[in-house]
TORZARO-74503 format. One record per residue: x, y, z of N, C-alpha, C, O, CB in turn; residue number from 1. Coordinates in steps of 0.1 Angstrom, whole numbers, plus 5000, padded with zeros to 4 digits. Atoms other than C-alpha are relative to their C-alpha. Glycine has a CB too. Example, Ala and Ser with C-alpha at 12.3 -4.5 7.8 and 13.67 -1.06 7.14 Angstrom:
2
PT  n_xx  n_yy  n_zz  ca_xx  ca_yy  ca_zz  c_xx  c_yy  c_zz  o_xx  o_yy  o_zz  cb_xx  cb_yy  cb_zz    k
PT  5009  4988  5000   5123   4955   5078  5009  5012  5000  5019  5012  5007   4990   5000   5012    1
PT  4991  4989  5000   5137   4989   5071  4992  5011  5008  4997  5022  5009   5004   5005   4986    2
//
This chain:
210
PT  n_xx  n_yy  n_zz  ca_xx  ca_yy  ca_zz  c_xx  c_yy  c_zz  o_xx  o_yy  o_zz  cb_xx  cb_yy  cb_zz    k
PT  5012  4995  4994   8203   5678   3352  4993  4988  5006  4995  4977  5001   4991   5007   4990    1
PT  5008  5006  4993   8179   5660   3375  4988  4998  4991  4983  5007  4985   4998   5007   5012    2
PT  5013  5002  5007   8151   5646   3358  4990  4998  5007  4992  4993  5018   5000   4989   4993    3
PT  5008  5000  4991   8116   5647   3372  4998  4981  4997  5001  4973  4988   4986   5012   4998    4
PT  5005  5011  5001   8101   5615   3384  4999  4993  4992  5005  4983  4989   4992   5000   5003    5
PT  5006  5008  5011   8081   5606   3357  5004  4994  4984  5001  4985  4976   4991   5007   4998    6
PT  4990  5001  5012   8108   5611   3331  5008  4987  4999  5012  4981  4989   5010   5012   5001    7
PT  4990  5011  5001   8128   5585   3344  4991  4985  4995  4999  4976  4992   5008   4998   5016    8
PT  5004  5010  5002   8102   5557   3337  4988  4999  4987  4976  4994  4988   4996   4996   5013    9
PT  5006  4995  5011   8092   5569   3300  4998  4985  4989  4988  4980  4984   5010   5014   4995   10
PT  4998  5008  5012   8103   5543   3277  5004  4986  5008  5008  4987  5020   5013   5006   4988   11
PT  4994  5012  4999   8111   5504   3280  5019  4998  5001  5027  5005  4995   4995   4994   4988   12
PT  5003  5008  4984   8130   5485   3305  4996  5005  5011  4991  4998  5020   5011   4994   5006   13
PT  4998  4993  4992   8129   5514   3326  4978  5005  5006  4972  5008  5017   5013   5013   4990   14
PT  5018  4997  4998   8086   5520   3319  4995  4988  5008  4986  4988  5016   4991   4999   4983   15
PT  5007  5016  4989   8082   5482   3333  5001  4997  5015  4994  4990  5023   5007   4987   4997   16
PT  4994  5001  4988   8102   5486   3362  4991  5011  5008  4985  5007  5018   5016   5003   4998   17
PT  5007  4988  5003   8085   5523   3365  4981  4994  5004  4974  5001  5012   5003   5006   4980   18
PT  5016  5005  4998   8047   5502   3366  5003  4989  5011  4993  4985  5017   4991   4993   4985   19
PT  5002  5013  4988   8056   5475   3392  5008  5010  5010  5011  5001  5017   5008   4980   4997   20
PT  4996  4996  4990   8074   5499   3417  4988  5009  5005  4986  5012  5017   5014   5007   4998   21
PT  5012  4993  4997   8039   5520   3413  4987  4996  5002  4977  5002  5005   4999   5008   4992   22
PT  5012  5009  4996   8016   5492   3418  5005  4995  5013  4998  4996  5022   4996   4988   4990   23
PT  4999  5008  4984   8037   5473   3448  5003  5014  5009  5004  5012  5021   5017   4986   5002   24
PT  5001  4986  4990   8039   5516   3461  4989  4999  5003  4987  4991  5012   5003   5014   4996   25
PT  5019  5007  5001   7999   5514   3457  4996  4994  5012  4990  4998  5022   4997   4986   4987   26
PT  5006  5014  4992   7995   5482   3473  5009  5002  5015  5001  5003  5024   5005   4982   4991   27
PT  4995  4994  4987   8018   5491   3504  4992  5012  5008  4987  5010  5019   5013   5004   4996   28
PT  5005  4987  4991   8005   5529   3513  4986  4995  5003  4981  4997  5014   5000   5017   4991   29
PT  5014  5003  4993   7968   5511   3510  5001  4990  5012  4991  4990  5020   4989   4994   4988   30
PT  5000  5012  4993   7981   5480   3532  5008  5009  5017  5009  5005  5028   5011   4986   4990   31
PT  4999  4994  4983   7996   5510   3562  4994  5007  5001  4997  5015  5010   5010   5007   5007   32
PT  5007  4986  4995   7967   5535   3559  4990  4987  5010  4986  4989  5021   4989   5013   4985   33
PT  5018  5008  4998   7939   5503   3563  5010  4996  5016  5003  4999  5026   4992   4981   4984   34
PT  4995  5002  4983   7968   5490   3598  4996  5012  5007  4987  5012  5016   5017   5000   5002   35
PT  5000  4989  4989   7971   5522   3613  4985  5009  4998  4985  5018  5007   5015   5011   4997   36
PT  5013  5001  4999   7934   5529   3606  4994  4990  5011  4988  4994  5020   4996   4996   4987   37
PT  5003  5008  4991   7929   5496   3624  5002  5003  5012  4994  5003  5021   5004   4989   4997   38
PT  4994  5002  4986   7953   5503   3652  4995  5014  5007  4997  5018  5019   5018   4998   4999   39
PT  5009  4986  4994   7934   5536   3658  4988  4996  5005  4984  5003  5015   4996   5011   4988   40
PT  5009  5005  4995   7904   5518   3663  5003  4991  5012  4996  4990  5022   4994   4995   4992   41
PT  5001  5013  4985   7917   5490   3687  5007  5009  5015  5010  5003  5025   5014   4980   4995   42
PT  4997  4991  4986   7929   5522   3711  4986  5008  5003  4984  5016  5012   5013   5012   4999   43
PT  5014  4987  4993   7891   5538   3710  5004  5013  4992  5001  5024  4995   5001   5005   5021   44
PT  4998  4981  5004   7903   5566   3688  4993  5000  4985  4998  5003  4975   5020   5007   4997   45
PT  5007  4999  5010   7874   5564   3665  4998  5014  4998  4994  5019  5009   4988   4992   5000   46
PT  5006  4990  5002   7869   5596   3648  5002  5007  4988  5008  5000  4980   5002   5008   5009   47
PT  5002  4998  5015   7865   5615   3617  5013  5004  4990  5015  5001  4978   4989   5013   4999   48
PT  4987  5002  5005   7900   5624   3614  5004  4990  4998  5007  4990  4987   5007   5004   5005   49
PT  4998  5012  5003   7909   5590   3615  4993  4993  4987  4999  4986  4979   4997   4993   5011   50
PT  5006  5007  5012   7885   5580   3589  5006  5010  4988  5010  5006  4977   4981   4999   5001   51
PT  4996  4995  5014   7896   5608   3565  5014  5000  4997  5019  5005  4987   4995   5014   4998   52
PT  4988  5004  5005   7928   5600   3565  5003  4984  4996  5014  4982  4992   5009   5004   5011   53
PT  5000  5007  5004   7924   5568   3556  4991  5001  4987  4993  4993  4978   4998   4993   5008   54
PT  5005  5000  5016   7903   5575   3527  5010  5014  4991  5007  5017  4979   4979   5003   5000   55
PT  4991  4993  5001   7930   5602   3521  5013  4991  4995  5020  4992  4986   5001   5008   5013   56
PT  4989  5007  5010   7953   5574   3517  4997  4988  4991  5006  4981  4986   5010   4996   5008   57
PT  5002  5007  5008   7936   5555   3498  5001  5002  4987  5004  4994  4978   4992   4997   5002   58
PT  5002  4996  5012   7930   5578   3472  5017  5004  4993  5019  5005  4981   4989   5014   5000   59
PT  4990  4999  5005   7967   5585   3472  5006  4987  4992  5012  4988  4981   5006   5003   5009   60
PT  4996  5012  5006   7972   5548   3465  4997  4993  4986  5003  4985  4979   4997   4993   5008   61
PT  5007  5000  5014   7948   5551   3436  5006  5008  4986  5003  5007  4975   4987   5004   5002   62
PT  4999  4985  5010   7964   5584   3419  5017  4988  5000  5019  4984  4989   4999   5025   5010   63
PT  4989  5009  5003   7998   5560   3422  5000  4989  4990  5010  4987  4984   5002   4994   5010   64
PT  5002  5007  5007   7982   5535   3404  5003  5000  4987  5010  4994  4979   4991   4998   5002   65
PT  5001  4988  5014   7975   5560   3377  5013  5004  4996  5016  5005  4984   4991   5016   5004   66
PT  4988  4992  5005   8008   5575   3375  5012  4991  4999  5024  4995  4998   5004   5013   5011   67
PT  4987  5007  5000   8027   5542   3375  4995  4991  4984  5003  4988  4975   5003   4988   5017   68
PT  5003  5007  5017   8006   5525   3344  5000  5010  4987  5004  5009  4976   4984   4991   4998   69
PT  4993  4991  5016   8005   5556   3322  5010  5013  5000  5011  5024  5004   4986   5008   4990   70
PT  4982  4987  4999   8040   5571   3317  4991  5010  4993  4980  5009  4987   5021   4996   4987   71
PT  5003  4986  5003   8038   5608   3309  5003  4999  4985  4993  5004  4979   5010   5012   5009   72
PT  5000  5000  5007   8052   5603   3277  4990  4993  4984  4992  4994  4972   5008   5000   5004   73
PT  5008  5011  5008   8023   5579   3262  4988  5004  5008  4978  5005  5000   5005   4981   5000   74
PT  5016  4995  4999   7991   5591   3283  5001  5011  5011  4999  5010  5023   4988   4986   5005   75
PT  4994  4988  4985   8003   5626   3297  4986  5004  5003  4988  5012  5011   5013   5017   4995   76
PT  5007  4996  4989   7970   5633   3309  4991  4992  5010  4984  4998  5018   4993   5007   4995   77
PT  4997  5014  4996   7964   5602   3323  5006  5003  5010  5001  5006  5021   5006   4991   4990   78
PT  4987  4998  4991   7996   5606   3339  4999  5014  5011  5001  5013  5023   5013   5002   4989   79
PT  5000  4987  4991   7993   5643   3353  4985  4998  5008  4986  5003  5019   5001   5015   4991   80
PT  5009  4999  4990   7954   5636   3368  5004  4989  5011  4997  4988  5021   4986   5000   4995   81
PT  4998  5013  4990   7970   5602   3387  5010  5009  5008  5010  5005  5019   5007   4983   4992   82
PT  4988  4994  4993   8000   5629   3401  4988  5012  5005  4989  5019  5015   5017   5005   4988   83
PT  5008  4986  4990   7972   5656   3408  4995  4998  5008  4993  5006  5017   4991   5008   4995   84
PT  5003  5003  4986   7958   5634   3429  5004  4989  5011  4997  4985  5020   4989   4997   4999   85
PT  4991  5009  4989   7984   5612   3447  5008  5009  5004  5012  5007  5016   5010   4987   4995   86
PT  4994  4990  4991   8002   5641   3456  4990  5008  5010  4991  5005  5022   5007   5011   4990   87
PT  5006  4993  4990   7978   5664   3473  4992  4991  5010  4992  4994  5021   4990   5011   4994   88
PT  5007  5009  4989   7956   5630   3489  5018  4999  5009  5021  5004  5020   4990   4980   4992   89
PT  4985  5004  4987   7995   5620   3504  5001  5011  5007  5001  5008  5019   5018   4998   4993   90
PT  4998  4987  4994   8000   5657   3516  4992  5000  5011  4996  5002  5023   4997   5012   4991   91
PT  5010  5000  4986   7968   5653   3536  5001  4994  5007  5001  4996  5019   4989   4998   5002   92
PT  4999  5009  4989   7973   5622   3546  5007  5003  5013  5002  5004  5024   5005   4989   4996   93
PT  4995  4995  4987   8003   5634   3567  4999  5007  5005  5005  5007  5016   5009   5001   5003   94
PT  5006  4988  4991   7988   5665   3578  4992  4992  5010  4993  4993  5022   4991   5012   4991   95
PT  5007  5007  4986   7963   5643   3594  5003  4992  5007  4998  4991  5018   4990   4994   4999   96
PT  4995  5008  4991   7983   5619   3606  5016  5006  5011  5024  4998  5016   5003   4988   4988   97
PT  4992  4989  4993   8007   5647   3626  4990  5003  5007  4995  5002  5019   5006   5010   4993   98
PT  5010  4993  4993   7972   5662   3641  4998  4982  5010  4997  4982  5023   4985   5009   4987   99
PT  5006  5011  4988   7963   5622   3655  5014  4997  5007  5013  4989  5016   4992   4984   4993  100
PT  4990  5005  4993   8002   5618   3666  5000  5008  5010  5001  5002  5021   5013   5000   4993  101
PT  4998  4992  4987   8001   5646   3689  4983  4996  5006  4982  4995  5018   5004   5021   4998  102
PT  5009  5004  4988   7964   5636   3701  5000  4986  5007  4992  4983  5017   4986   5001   4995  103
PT  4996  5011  4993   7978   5604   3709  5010  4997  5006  5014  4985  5008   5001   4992   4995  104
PT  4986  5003  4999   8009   5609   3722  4999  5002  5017  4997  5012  5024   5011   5011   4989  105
PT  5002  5003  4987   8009   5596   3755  5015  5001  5011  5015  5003  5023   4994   4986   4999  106
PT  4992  5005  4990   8045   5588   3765  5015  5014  4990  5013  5019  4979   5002   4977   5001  107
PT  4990  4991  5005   8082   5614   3757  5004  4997  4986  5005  5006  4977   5011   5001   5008  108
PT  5001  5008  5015   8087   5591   3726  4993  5005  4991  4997  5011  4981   4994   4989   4999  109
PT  5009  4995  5008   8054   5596   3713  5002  5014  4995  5002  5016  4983   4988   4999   5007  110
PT  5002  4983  5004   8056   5635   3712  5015  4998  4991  5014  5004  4980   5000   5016   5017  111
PT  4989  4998  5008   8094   5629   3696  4993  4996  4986  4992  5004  4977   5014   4991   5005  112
PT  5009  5004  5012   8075   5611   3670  4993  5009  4992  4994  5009  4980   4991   4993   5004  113
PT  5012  4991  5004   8048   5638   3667  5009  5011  4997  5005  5017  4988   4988   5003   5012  114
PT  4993  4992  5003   8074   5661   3665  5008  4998  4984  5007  5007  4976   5007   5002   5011  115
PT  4993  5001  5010   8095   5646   3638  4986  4999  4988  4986  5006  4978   5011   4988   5002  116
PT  5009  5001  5015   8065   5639   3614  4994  5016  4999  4988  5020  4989   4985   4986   4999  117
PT  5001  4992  5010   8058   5674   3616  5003  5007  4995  4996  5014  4988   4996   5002   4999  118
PT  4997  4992  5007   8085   5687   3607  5004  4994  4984  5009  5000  4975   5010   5006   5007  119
PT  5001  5010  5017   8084   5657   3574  4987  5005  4991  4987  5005  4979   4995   4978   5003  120
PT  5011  4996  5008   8049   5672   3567  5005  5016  4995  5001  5020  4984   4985   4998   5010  121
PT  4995  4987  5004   8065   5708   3565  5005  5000  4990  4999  5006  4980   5009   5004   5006  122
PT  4990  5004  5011   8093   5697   3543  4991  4994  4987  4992  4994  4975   5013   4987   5007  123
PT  5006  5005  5015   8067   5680   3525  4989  5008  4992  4985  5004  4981   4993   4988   5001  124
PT  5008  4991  5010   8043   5709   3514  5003  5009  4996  4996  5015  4988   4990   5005   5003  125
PT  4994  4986  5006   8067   5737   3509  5007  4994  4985  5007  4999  4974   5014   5009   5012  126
PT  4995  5008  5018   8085   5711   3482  4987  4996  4993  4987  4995  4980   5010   4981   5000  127
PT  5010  5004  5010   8050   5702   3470  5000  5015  4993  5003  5015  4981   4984   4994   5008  128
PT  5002  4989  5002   8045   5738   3467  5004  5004  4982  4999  5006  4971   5008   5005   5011  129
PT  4983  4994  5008   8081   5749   3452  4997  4992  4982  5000  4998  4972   5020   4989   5011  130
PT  4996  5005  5007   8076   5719   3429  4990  5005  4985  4991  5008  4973   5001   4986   5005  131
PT  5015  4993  5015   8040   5730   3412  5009  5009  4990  5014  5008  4979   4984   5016   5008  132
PT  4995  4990  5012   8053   5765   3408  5009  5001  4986  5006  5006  4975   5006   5009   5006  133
PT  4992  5000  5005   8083   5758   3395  4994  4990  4986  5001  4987  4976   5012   4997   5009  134
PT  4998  5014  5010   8070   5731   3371  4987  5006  4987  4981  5000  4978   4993   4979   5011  135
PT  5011  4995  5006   8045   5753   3353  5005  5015  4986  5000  5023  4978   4990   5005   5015  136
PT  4991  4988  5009   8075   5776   3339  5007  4981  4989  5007  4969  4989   5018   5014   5016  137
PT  4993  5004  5012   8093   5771   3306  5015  4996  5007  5020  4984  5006   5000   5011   4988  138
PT  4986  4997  4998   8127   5778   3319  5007  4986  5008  5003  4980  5018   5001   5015   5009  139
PT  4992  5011  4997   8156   5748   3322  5002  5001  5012  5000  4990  5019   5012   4999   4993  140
PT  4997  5002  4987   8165   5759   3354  4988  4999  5011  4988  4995  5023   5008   5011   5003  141
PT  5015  5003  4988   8128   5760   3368  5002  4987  5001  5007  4981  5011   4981   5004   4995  142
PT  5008  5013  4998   8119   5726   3356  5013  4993  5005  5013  4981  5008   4991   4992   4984  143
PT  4989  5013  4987   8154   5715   3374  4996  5002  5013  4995  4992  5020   5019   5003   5002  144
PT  5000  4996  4984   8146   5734   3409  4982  4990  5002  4977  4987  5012   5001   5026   5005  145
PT  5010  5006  4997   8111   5715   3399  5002  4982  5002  4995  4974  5008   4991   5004   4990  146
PT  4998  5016  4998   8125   5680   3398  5006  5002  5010  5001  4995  5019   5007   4989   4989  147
PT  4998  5001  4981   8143   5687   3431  4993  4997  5007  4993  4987  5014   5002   5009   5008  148
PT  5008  5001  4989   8117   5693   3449  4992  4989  5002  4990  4985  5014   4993   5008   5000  149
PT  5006  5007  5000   8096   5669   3438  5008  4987  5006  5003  4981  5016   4994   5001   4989  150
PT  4996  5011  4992   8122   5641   3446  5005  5001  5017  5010  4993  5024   5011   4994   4991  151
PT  4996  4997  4984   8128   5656   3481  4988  5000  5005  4986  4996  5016   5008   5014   5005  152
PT  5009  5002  4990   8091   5659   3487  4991  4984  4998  4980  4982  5002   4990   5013   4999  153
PT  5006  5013  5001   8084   5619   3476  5013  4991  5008  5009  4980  5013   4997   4995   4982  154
PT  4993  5003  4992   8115   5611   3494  5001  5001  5016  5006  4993  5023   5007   5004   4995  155
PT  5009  4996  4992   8100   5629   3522  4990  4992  5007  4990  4986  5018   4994   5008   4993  156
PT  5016  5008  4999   8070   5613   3523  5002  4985  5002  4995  4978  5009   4990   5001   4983  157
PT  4996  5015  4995   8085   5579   3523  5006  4999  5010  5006  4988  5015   5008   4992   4994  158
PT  4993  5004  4990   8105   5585   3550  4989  5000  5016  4991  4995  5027   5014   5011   4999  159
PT  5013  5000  4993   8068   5595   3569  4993  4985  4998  4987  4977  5006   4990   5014   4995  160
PT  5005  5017  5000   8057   5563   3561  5008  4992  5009  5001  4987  5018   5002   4993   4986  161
PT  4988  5008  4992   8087   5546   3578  5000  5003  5015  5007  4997  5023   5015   5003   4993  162
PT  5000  4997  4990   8079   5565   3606  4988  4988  5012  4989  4984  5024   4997   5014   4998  163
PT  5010  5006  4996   8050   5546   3612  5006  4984  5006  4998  4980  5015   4990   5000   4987  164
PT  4994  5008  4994   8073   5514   3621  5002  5000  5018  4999  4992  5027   5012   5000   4993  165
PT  5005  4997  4979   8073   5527   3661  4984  4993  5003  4981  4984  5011   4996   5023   5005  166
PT  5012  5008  4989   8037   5519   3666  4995  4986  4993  4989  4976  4997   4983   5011   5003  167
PT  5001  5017  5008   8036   5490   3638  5002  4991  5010  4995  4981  5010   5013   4996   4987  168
PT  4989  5008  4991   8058   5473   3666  4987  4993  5010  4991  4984  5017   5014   5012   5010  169
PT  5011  5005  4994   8020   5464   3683  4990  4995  4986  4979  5000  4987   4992   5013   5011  170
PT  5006  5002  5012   8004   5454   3652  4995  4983  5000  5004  4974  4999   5010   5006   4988  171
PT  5004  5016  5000   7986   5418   3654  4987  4995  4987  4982  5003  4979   4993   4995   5018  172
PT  5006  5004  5008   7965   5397   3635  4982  5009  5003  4974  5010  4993   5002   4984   5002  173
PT  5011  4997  4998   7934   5413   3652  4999  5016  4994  4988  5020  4991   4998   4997   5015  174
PT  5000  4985  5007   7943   5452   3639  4998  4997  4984  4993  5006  4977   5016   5010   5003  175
PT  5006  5001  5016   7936   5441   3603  4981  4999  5005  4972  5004  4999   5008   4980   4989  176
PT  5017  5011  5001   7901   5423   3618  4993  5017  5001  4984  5022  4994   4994   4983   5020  177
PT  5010  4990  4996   7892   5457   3635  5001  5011  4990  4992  5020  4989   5003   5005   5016  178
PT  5008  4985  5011   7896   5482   3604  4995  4992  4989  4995  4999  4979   5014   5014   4990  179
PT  5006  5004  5008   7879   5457   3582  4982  5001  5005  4972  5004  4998   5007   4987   4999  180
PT  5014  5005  4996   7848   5449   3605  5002  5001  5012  5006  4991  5019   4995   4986   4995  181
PT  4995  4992  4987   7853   5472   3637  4990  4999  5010  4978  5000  5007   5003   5017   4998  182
PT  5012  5006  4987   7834   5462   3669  5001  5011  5012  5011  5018  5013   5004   4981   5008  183
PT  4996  4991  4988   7829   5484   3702  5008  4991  5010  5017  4996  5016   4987   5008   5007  184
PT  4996  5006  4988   7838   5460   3724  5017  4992  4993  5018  4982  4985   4984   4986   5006  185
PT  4986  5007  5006   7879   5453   3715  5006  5006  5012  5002  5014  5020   5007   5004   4983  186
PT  4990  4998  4994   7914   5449   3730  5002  5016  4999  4998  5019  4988   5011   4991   4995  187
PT  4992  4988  4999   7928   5486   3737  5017  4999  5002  5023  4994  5012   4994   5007   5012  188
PT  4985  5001  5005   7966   5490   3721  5004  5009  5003  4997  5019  5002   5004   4999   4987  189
PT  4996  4989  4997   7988   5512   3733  5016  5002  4990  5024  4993  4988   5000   5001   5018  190
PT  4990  4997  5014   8015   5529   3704  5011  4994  5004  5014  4993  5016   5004   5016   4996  191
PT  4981  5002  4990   8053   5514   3705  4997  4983  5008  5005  4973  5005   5003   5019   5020  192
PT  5005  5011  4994   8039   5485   3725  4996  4986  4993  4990  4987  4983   4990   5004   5004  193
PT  5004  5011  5008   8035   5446   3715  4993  4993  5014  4992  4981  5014   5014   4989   4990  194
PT  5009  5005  4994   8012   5442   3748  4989  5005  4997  4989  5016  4991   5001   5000   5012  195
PT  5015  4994  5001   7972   5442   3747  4993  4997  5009  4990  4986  5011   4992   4997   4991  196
PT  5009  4998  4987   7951   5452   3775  4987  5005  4993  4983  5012  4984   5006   5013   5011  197
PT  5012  4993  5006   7918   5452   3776  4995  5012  5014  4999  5011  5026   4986   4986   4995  198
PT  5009  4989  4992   7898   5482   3794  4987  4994  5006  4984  4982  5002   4997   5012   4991  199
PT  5014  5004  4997   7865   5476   3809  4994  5013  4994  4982  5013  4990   4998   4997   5017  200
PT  5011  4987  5008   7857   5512   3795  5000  5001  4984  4995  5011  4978   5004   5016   5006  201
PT  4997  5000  5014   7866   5503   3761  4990  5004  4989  4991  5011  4979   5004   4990   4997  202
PT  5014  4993  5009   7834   5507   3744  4997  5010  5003  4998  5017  4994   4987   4994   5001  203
PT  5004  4991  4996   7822   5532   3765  5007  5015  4995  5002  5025  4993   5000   4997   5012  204
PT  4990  4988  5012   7851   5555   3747  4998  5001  4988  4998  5012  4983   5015   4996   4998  205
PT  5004  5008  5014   7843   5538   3716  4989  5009  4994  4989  5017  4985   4995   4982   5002  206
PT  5015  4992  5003   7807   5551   3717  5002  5016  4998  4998  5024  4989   4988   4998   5013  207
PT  5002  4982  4993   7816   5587   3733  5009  5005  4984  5002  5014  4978   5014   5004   5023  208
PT  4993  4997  5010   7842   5592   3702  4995  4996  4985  5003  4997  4975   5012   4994   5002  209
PT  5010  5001  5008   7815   5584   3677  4991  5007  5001  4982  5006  4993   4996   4991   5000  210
//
């Protein structure tokens, strides 16, 4: 049988290994929400979607935290409110981040892009789904069709992350500066791209999308 997630990183060597793959997961999904947060700003695409998906993945990165220092078998509730809320914040995240791929998607690429993540966000809420129901029954064969899902929809979900490597490919020292401490007047980035142009209307977008 398939074991769920959490099973596998119950007890020692396997619990240690189990907390540093769920802290350097953590520290990663918060280190591409806060980029591609940035790199949304240094194109002018300030807007509320953008911001709630970055605090969408933050909180995923936090419910990770949670679900990588207390195994299920030593602080199962602990453990299930860190999975109740790194799963459904991740779920959003890429729902929102599918809704800004197609409002950005400028060139035939882009939309292939926007296309593929959403059929990764699909795949990833019918297994979120599947995995609840199923995980809420007694029966051996549920809680197997429930560890499927679940490793197809975290398997999923990483592979939406990886997607994000296309517009990473423009990513400079200045897209950290601008989602830390975001100015109107910046370079304008365009996705896929490692040139930076500036606009003369750059603020003027800036403002209007605020």
């Amino acid at each position: 049988n398939v074991p769920l997630i959490s099973k596998c990183g119950s007890y020692p060597p396997e619990s240690c290994l189990f907390s540093l793959i769920g802290n350097m997961g953590a520290f990663m999904v918060a280190l591409i929400c806060l980029l591609r947060y940035g790199q949304l700003l240094e194109q002018s695409r300030h807007s509320w979607v953008n911001t709630t998906a970055l605090i969408s993945g933050c909180t995923n990165a936090a419910g990770l935290l949670v679900v990588g220092n207390f195994q299920v078998d030593h602080a199962r509730s602990l453990h299930y409110v860190g999975a109740g809320v790194a799963f459904p914040a991740g779920l959003l995240f890429v729902c929102l981040h599918c809704a800004l791929s197609y409002q950005g998607a400028t060139a035939p690429l882009d939309l292939a892009v926007a296309y593929l993540r959403s059929v990764l966000a699909v795949i990833a809420f019918i297994t979120l789904v599947l995995s609840g129901v199923f995980f809420v029954h007694e029966s051996s064969q549920l809680q197997h069709g429930a560890a499927l899902c679940e490793w197809v929809c975290v398997i999923d979900i990483l592979i939406f992350y990886g997607t994000f490597s296309y517009e990473f490919g423009a990513v400079s020292s200045d897209t950290l500066v601008a989602a830390l401490q975001p100015t109107p007047g910046r370079a304008c980035k365009s996705s896929g791209s490692s040139s930076t142009s500036t606009h003369l209307n750059c603020a003027q977008e800036s403002i209007a999308m605020i």
